[in-house]
C-alpha positions in Angstrom: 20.4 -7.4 24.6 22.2 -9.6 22.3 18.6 -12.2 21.9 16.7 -8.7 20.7 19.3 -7.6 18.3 18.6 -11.5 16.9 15.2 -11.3 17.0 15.7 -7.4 15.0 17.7 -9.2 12.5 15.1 -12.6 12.1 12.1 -9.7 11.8 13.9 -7.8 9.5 14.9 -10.8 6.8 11.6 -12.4 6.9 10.3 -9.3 6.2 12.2 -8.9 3.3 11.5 -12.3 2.1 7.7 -12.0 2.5 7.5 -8.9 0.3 9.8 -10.7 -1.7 6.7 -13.1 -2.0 4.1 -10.9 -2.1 5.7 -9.4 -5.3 4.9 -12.5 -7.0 1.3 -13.1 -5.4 0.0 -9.8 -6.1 0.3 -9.9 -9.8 -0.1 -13.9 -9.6 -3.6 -13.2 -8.1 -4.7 -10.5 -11.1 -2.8 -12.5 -14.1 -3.6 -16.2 -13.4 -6.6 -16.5 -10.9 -7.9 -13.3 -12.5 -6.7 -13.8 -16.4 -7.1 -10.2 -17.2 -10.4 -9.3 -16.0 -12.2 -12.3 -16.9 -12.1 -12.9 -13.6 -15.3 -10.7 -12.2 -13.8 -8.3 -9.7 -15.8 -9.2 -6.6 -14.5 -13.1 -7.0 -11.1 -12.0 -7.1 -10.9 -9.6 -3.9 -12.6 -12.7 -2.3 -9.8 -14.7 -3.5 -7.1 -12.6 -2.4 -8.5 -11.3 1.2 -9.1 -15.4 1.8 -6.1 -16.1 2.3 -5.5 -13.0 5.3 -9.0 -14.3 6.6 -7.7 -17.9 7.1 -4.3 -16.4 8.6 -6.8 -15.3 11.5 -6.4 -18.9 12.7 -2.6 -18.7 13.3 -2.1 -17.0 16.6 -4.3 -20.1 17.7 -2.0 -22.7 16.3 0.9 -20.7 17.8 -1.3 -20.7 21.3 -1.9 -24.7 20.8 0.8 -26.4 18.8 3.9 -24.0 20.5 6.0 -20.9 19.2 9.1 -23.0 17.9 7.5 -25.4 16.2 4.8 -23.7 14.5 7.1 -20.8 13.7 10.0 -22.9 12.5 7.6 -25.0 10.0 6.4 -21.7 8.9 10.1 -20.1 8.3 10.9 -23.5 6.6 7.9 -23.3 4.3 8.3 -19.5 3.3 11.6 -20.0 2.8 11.5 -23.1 0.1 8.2 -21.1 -1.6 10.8 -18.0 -2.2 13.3 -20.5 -3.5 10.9 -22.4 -5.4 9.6 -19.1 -7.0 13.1 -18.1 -8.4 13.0 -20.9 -10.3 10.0 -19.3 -12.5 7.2 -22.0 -12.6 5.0 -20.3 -14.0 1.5 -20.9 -14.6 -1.1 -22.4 -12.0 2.1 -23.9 -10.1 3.6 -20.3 -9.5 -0.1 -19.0 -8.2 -0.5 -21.6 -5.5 3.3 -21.6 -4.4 2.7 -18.0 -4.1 -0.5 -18.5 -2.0 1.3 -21.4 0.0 4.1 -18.7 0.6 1.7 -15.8 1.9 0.0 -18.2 4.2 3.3 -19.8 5.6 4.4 -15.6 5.7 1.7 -14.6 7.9 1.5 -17.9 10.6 5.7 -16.9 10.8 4.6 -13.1 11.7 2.0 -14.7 14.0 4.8 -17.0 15.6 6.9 -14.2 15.4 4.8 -11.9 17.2 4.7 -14.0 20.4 8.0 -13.9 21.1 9.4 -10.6 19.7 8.5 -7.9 22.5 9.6 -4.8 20.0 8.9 -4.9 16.3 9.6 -1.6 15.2 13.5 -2.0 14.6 13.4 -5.4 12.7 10.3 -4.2 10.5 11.8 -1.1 10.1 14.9 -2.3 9.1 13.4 -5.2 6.7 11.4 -2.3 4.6 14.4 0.2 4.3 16.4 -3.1 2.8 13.9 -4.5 1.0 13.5 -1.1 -0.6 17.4 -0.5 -1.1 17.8 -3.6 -2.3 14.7 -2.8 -5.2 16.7 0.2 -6.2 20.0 -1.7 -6.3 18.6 -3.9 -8.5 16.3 -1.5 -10.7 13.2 -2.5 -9.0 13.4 -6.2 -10.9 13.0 -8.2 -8.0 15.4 -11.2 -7.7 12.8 -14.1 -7.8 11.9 -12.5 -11.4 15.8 -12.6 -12.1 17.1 -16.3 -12.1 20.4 -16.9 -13.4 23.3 -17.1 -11.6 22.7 -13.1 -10.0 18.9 -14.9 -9.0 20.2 -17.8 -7.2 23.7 -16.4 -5.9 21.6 -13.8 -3.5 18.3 -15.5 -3.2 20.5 -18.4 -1.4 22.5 -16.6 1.1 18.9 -14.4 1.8 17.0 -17.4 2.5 19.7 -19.1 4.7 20.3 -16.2 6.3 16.8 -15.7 7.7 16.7 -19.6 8.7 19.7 -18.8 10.4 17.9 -16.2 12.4 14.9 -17.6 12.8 16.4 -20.9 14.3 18.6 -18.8 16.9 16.0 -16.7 17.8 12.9 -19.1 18.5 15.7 -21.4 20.1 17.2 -19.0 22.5 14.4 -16.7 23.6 13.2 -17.9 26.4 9.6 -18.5 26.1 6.6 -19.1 28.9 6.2 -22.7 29.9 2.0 -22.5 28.5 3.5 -21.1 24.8 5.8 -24.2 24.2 4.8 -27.0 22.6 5.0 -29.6 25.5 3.4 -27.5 28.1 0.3 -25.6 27.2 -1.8 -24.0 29.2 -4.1 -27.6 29.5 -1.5 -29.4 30.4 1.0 -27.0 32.9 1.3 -27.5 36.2 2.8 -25.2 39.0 6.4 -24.9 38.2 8.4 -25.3 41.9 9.9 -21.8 41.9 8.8 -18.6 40.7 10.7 -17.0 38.3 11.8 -13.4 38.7 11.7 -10.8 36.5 14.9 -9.0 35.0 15.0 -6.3 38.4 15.0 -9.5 40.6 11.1 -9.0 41.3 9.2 -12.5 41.9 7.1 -12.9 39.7 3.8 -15.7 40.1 3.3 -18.4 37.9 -0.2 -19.1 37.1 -1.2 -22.7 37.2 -3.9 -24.5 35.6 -6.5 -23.5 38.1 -5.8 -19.9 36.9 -6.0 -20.7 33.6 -9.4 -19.5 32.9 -8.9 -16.1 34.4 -7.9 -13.1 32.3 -4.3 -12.2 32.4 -4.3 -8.4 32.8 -2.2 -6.7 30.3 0.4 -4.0 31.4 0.8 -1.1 29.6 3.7 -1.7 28.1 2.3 -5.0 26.5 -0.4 -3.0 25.0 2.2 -0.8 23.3 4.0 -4.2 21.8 0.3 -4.9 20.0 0.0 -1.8 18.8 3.6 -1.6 17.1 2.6 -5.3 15.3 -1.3 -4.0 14.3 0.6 -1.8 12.2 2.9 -4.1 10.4 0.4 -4.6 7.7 -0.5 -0.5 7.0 3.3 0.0 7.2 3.8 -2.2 4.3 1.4 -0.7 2.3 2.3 2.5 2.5 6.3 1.9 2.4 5.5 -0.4 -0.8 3.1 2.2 -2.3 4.6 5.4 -1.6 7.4 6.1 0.9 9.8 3.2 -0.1 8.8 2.3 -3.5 11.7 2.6 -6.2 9.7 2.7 -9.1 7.6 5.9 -7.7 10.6 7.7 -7.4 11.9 6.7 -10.6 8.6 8.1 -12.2 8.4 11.4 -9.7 12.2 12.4 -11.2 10.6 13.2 -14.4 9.7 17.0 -15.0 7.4 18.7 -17.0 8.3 21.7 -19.1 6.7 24.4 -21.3 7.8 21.5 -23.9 6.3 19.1 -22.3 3.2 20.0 -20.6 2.6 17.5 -18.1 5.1 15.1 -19.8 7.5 13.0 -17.4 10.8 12.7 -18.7 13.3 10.8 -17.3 15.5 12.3 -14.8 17.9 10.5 -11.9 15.6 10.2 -9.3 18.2 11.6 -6.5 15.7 12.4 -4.1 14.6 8.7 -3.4 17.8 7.8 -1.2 16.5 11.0 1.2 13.4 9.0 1.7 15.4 5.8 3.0 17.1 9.0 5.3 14.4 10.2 6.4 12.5 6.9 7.3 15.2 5.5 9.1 16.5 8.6 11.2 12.5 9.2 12.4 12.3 5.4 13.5 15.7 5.4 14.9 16.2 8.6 16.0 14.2 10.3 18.6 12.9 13.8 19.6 11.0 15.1 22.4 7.3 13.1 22.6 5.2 16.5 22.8 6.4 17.2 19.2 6.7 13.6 17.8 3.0 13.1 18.7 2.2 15.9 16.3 4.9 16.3 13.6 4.7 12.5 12.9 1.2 11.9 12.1 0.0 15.0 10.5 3.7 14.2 8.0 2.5 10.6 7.3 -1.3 11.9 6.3 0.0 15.3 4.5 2.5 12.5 2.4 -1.1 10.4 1.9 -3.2 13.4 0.7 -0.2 14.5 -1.9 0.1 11.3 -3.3 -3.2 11.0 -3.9 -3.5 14.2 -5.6 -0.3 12.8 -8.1 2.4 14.6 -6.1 4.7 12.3 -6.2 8.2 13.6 -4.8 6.3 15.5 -1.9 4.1 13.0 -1.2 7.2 10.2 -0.5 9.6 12.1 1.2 6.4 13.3 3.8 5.5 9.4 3.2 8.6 8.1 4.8 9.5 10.5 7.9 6.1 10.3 8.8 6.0 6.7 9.0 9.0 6.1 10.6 8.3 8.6 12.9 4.9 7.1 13.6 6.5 3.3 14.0 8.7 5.1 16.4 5.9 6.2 18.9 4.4 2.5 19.1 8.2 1.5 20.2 7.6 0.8 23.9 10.1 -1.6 26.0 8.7 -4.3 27.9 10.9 -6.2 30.9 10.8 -9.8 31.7 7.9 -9.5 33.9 5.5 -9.4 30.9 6.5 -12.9 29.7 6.3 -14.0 33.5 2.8 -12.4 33.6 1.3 -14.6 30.4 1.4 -18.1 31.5 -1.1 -19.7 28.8 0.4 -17.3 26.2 -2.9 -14.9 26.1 -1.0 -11.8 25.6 1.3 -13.4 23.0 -1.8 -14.8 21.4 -3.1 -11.0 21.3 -0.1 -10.1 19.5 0.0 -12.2 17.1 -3.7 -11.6 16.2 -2.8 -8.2 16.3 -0.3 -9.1 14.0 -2.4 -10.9 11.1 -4.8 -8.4 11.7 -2.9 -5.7 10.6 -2.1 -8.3 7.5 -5.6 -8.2 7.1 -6.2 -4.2 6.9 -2.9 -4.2 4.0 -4.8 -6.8 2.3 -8.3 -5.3 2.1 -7.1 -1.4 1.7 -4.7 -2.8 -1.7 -8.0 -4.3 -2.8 -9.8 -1.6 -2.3 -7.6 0.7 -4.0 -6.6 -1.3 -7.3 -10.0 -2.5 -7.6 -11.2 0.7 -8.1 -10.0 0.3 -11.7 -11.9 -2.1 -12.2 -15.1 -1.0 -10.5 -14.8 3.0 -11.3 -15.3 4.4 -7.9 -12.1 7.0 -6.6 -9.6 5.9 -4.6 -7.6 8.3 -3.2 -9.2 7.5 -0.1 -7.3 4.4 0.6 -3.8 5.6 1.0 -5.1 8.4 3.5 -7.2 6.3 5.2 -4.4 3.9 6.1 -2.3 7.1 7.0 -4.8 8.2 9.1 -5.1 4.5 10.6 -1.4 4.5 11.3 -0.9 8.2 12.8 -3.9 7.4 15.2 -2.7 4.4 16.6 0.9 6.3 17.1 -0.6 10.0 18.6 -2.7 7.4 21.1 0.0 5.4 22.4 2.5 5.0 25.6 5.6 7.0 25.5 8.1 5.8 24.1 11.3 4.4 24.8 15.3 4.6 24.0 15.7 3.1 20.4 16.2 -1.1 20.4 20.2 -0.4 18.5 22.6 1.1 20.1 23.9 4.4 19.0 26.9 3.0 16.5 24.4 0.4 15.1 21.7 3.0 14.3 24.5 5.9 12.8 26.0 3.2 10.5 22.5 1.9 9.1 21.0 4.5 8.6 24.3 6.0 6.6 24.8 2.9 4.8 21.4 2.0 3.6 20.8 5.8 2.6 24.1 5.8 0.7 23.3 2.6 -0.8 19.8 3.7 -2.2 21.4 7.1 -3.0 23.9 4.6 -5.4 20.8 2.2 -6.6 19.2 5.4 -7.9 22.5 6.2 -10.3 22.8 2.7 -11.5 20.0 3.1 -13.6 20.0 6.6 -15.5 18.1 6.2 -18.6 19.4 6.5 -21.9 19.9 10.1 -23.1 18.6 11.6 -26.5 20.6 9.9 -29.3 21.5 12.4 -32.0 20.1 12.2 -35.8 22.3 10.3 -38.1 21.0 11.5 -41.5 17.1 11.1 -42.5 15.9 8.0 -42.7 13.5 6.7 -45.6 11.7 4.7 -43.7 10.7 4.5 -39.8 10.1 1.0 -38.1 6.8 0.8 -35.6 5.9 -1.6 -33.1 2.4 -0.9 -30.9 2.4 -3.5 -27.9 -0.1 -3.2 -25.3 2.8 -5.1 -22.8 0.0 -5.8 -19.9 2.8 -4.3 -17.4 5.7 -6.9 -18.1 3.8 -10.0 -17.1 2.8 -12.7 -19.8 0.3 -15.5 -20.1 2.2 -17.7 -17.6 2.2 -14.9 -14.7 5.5 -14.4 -15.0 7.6 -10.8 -15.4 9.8 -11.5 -18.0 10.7 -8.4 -19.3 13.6 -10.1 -21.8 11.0 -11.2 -23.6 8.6 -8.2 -23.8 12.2 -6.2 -25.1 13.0 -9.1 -28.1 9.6 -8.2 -29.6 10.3 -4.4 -29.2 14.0 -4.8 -31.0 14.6 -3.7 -34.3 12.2 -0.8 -34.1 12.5 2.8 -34.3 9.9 3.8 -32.4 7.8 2.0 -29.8 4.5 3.2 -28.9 3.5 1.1 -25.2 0.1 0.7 -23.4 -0.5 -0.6 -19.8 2.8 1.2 -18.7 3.7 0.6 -14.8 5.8 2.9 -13.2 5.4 1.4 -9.5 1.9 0.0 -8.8 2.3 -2.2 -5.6 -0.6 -4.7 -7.3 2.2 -5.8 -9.7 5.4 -5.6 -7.8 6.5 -2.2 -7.9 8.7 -2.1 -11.0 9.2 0.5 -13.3 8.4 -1.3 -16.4 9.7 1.4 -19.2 12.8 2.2 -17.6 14.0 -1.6 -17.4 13.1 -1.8 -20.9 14.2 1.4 -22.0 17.8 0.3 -20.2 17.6 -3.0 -22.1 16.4 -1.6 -25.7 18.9 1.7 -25.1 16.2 4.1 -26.0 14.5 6.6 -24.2 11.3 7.1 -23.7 8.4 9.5 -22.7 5.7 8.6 -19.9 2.2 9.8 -19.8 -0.2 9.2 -16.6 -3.3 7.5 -17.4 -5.1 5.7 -14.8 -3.1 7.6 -11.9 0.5 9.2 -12.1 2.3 5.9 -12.3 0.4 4.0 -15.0 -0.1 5.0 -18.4 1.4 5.1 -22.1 4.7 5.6 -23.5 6.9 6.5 -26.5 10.2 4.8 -26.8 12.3 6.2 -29.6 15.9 6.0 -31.3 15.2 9.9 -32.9 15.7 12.6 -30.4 12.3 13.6 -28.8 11.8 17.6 -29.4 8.4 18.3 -28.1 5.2 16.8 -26.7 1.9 17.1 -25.0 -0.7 15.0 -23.7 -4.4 14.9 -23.0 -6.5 13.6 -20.1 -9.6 11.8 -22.5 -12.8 12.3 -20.4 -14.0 8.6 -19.4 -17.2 8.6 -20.6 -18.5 5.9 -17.5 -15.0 3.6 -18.0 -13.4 2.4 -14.9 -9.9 3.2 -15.9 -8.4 6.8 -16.9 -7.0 7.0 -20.5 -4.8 10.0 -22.2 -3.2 10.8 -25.7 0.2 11.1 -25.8 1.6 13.0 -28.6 5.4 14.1 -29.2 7.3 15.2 -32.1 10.5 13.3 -33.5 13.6 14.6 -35.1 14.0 12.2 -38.1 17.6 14.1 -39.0 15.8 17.5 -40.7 12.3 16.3 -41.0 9.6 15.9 -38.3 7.1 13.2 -36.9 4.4 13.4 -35.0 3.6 10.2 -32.7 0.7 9.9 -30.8 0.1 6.8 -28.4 -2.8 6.0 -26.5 -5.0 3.3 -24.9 -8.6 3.7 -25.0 -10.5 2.3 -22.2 -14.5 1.6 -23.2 -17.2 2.0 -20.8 -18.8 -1.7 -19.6 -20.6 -2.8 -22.7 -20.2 -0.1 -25.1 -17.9 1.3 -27.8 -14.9 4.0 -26.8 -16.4 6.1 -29.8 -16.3 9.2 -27.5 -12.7 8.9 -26.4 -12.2 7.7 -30.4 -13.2 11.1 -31.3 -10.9 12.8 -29.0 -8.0 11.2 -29.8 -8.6 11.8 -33.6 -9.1 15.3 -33.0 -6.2 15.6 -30.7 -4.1 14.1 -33.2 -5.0 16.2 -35.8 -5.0 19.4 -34.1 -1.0 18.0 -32.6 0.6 16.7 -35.9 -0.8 20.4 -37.5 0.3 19.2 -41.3 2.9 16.8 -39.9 3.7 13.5 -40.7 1.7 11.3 -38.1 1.6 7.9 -37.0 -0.9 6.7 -34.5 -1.4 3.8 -32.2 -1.9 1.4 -29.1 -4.7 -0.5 -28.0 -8.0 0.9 -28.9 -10.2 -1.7 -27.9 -12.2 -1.9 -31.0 -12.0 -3.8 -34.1 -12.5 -2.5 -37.8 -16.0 -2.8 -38.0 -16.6 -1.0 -34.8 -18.0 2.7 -34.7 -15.0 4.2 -32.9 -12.6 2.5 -35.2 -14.5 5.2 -37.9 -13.6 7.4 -36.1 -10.1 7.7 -37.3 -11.0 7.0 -41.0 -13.5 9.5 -40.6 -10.8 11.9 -39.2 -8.5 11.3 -42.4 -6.3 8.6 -40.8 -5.3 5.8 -42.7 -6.0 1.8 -41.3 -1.8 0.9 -42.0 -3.0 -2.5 -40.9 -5.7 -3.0 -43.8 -3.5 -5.1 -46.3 -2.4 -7.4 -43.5 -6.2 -8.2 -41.8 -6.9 -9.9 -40.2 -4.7 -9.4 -38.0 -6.0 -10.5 -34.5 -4.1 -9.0 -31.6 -5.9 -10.8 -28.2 -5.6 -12.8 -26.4 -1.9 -14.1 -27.0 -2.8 -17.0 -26.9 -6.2 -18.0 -28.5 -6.1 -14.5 -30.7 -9.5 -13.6 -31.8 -10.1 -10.0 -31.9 -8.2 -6.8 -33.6 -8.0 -4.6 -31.3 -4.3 -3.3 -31.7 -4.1 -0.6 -34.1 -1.8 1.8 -36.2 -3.0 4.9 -38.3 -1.1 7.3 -40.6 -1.8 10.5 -42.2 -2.3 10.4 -45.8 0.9 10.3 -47.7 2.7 8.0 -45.4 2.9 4.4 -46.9 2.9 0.8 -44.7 4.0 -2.1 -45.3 5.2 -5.4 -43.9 2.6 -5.2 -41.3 2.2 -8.5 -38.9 1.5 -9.4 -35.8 4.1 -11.9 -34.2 2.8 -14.9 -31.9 4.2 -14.5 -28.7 2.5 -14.8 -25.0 5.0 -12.3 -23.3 1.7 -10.2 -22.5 -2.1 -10.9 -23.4 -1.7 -9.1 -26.4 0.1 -9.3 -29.6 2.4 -6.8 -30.4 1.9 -5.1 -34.3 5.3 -4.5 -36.2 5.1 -2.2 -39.7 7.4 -0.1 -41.7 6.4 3.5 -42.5 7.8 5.0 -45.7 8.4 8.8 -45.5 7.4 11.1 -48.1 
């Protein structure tokens, strides 16, 4: 009893320390292998499901080489990658330590899987931290973080799974064929048979056996089933059920203000998905209604989140899921290791292991690419749902819970209450009140390419020192928990840092868009779905009306999104005539990347609607790339009567775009 509660607690840290990885190789993969689309999208999901491909190899090098030394070289490696990443490289180096990390992640699950007979606890256990410890920390991971907070908990995590890891490869006794020195080439017949844990002899097979199949029992079945769905569970803990950021962006509520407008709001509900995860894997009811409850839960959860019902869709996320983890939790006796002398069955779970590594890796693809590729997606979440709650309603009965009762009261109650508390840390800032009217209004457009700059790296520090000073913000590429980049919730860490708050508008799905950050108080607003014309990725216009201390502005932000080789001129038109039909007389200013330049059709557009180019005495003014800039595509607009100046565009590589800074004088 005490080796699985070891083996639990080595599961569930290096599960937490390869999504710690993986939240650095996912938005390595699309900022530095793919350098912001340049990269065609068929060569980059063949990068990325490479790697998972090659991991096929690993249960084979366990099989070969041995569990403890292929699995503690694995450990070692993950371990110094996560370390190595804290320090921020940067760059080419940070993309192929994060590859070096994933691969060294996935032989450890294969190692892992040969010698860990029940999974569900310690992966269950590692996603419910991982996830409390996002919220704890505002969904900015730690390897992001650095500093003295970085290195102070990334140490004592990384020891503490090499701690775990050791003891647990070390002590669990292992089959004579799956260690390193006596494979199933080279093992003889042992001089007594070993016995299972009832006291039942149980046959070794020698060399002369080797060749025949080793007949799984049903309970080792069951094991491979509970590690085929390690990969699906991540996905849909990281997307949905466990994902910080998503609830962070579901607290928002629309109003008869704010027509379809998310606010910010204290997203209470997310520590109840932590709840409900852990009391359905830990926790058990009668099998008759598990079979049913838990699966339809975890597809219902699928289908709402891909219809952009966010605080439905996690809560059903999370019960289902745990409940559906629970029904692949089957015990297995010492007669099963007895029964795998050349390490077949251990093999099989392991593959079963890298496999289900490999279905995470190709549904993610499939579902981000689909911004790239315009085909819908929604598909992909419920199809992984429906993958997960087949494999549970199909298997063995299960079994009493791995924890004991105390153990599984106290965890589940303290990682709820701690993700319950994680959630209040980080309350946005509230509407500041007007201080007199102001003669002028300070406006920054940034187009912030979801936190991440030319180097890869999220440094959100840097994205906030080019916002500073303004008075209102207008953002494009907005995250709000896409799993592709990490799962942060990009405009509430800046809104925290900048102390203003801010108004999110869905875009390309309900947690990626445009916002408005503001120091006025916000008093009304409305956005507009802009029909995409053939383009890959939605687009909207976000409008909302600011109280300047007894006058009124009207702020529009939006992103246009062109159609492959063409012009936005339709979306262009919209927005112009949105804007006009918004700001009705009002003051406006309008802006965010319109992916045009001056010379450009839809860039008329505006003039043509009345708008004045607030950029025109500054050009050129080339916005993109950050680096090498070349194109204006970055835009402001004013109504008639409002006068710019001090327009410029300061070099900085905290995105792929240049931000654009002006001063609006009121009438």
């Amino acid at each position: 009893m005490r080796h699985r509660h070891l083996c639990t607690l080595a599961l569930a840290l290096g599960v937490t320390v390869l999504l710690d990885v993986l939240r650095v190789w996912l938005p390595s993969v699309i900022t530095l292998f793919g350098r912001a689309a340049e990269t065609p999208a068929e060569l980059l999901g063949a990068f990325a499901l490479g790697w998972f491909v090659l991991a096929l190899a690993a249960p084979g090098l366990v099989r070969r080489l041995g569990v403890r030394p292929v699995g503690l070289a694995a450990a070692g490696v993950l371990a110094a990658v996560r370390l190595l990443l804290t320090a921020g490289p940067g760059g080419t180096a940070q993309l192929w330590l994060a590859c070096a990390g994933l691969l060294a992640g996935l032989v450890w699950l294969a190692a892992t899987a040969a010698f860990v007979d029940r999974p569900v606890a310690g992966l269950a256990l590692g996603l419910a931290g991982n996830a409390v410890g996002h919220a704890l920390l505002g969904t900015e991971d730690l390897v992001w973080r650095g500093g003295v907070l970085g290195w102070s908990l990334s140490v004592p995590l990384v020891l503490a799974f090499l701690a775990a890891t050791g003891l647990a490869v070390t002590r669990r006794p292992v089959p004579p064929s799956v260690t390193a020195t006596s494979g199933p080439d080279r093992a003889g017949p042992p001089s007594a048979a070993p016995t299972s844990g009832s006291g039942r002899a149980v046959p070794w097979h020698g060399s002369t056996a080797a060749s025949e199949p080793v007949r799984e029992t049903p309970p080792t079945a069951a094991v491979r089933r509970a590690w085929l769905l390690c990969g699906p569970a991540l996905l849909l803990a990281n997307q949905i059920a466990l994902a910080p950021a998503v609830w962070s962006a579901a607290a928002g509520t629309g109003s008869t203000d704010f027509p379809g407008v998310a606010r910010p709001a204290v997203p209470v509900l997310g520590g109840y998905a932590v709840l409900l995860f852990l009391a359905a894997v830990l926790l058990r009811m009668p099998t008759r209604l598990a079979r049913v409850l838990w699966p339809v839960a975890l597809v219902a959860g699928a289908v709402l989140f891909a219809a952009g019902r966010l605080v439905p869709a996690y809560l059903l996320t999370a019960a289902g899921l745990g409940g559906c983890l629970a029904l692949t939790d089957s015990a297995t006796d010492d007669a099963v290791a007895g029964a795998d002398p050349d390490g077949r069955a251990a093999a099989r779970r392991g593959r079963a292991a890298v496999v289900g590594m490999l279905v995470f890796a190709v549904a993610t693809v499939a579902y981000y690419a689909a911004y790239d590729l315009g085909y819908p997606n929604g598909w992909v979440p419920v199809a992984a749902a429906v993958l997960v709650a087949l494999v549970a309603f199909t298997g063995p009965p299960w079994s009493a819970p791995t924890l004991p009762d105390p153990a599984r009261t106290w965890l589940v109650l303290g990682l709820t209450a701690s993700a319950g508390f994680g959630t209040q840390l980080h309350v946005p800032p509230s509407d500041p009140r007007p201080d007199g009217p102001p003669e002028t209004v300070r406006v920054t457009a940034y187009n912030i390419r979801m936190g991440f700059g030319i180097d890869g790296r999220l440094d959100l520090d840097a994205v906030a020192g080019q916002l500073r000073g303004a008075d209102v913000v207008l953002l494009s590429e907005v995250d709000r928990g896409w799993w592709l980049n990490g799962g942060h919730d990009t405009v509430a860490l800046l809104a925290g840092r900048l102390g203003m708050p801010y108004v999110f508008a869905p875009a390309a799905d309900p947690v990626w868009g445009d916002a408005v950050l503001t120091r006025f108080p916000v008093r009304s607003g409305r956005t507009r779905p802009l029909t995409a014309h053939g383009a890959p990725t939605g687009a909207q216009a976000l409008g909302v009306t600011l109280d300047l201390g007894g006058r009124e502005l009207a702020v529009v932000a939006t992103h246009l999104q062109p159609p492959p080789g063409r012009d936005p001129v339709e979306q262009a038109r919209e927005v112009a005539a949105f804007a006009g039909e918004y700001a009705a007389g009002r003051p406006l200013v309008l802006g965010g990347d319109l992916n045009t330049e001056p010379d450009d059709p839809a860039f008329a557009e505006f003039t043509r609607a009345g708008l004045v180019d607030a950029l025109a005495a500054a050009r050129p003014l080339r916005t993109s790339p950050a680096d090498d800039p070349r194109t204006q595509i970055d835009h402001v607009f004013v109504s008639p009567g409002l006068t710019a100046a001090g327009a410029r565009a300061p070099r900085t590589e905290a995105s792929d775009h240049l931000p654009v800074t002006l001063t609006v004088a009121l009438p």
